[in-house]
N, C-alpha and C positions, 0 to 999 in steps of 0.2 A: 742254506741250500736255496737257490734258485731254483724258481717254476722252468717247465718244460718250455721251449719256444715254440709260439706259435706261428702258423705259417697262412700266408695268403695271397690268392692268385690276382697277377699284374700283370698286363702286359705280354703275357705267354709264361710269364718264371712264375717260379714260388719265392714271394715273398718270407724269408725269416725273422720272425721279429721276438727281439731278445727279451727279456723284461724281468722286473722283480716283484712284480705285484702278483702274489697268491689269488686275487679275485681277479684275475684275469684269465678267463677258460675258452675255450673255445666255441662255448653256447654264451658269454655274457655278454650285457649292453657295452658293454666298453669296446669289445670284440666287434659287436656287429658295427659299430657308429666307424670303426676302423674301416671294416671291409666296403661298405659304403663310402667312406673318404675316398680309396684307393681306387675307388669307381673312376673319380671324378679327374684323378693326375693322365694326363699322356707322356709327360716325363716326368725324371728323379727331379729336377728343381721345380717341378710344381707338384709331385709326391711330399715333397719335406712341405712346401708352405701346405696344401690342404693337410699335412696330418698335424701342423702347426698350430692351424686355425681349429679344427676340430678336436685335437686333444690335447691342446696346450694351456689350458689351465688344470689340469692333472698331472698332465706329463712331460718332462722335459725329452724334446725328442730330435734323435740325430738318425740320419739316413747316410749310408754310403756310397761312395760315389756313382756305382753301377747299380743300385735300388735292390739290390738282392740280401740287403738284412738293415732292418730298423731297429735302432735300440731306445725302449723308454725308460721312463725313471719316475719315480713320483716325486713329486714338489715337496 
């Protein structure tokens, strides 16, 4: 069973982001260091590098094309 996705705001959408890590809540560090990345993109190809650089040695992570859903994975 996969966790719920969580969601977080960009650029006026809500971000989806898929995931399979059980410690991944809405209140946790993992969480917050994301929505802090998402801060920092003004587009989808610098969305995927900051969340690359920021949670890429955790998670392998793919964005699509329109930024409207992240999927991570853990290593």
């Amino acid at each position: 069973m996969t966790p719920d996705p969580l969601f977080v705001d960009w650029q006026g959408i809500q971000v989806r982001v898929h995931h399979e890590d059980p410690r991944l809540t809405p209140y946790s560090p993992g969480v917050s260091r994301l929505r802090s990345a998402v801060e920092l993109a003004s587009d989808v190809e610098g969305l995927r590098l900051v969340l690359e650089s920021v949670l890429g040695d955790r998670y392998r992570v793919r964005v699509r094309d329109d930024g409207a859903v992240v999927e991570l994975w853990r290593r």
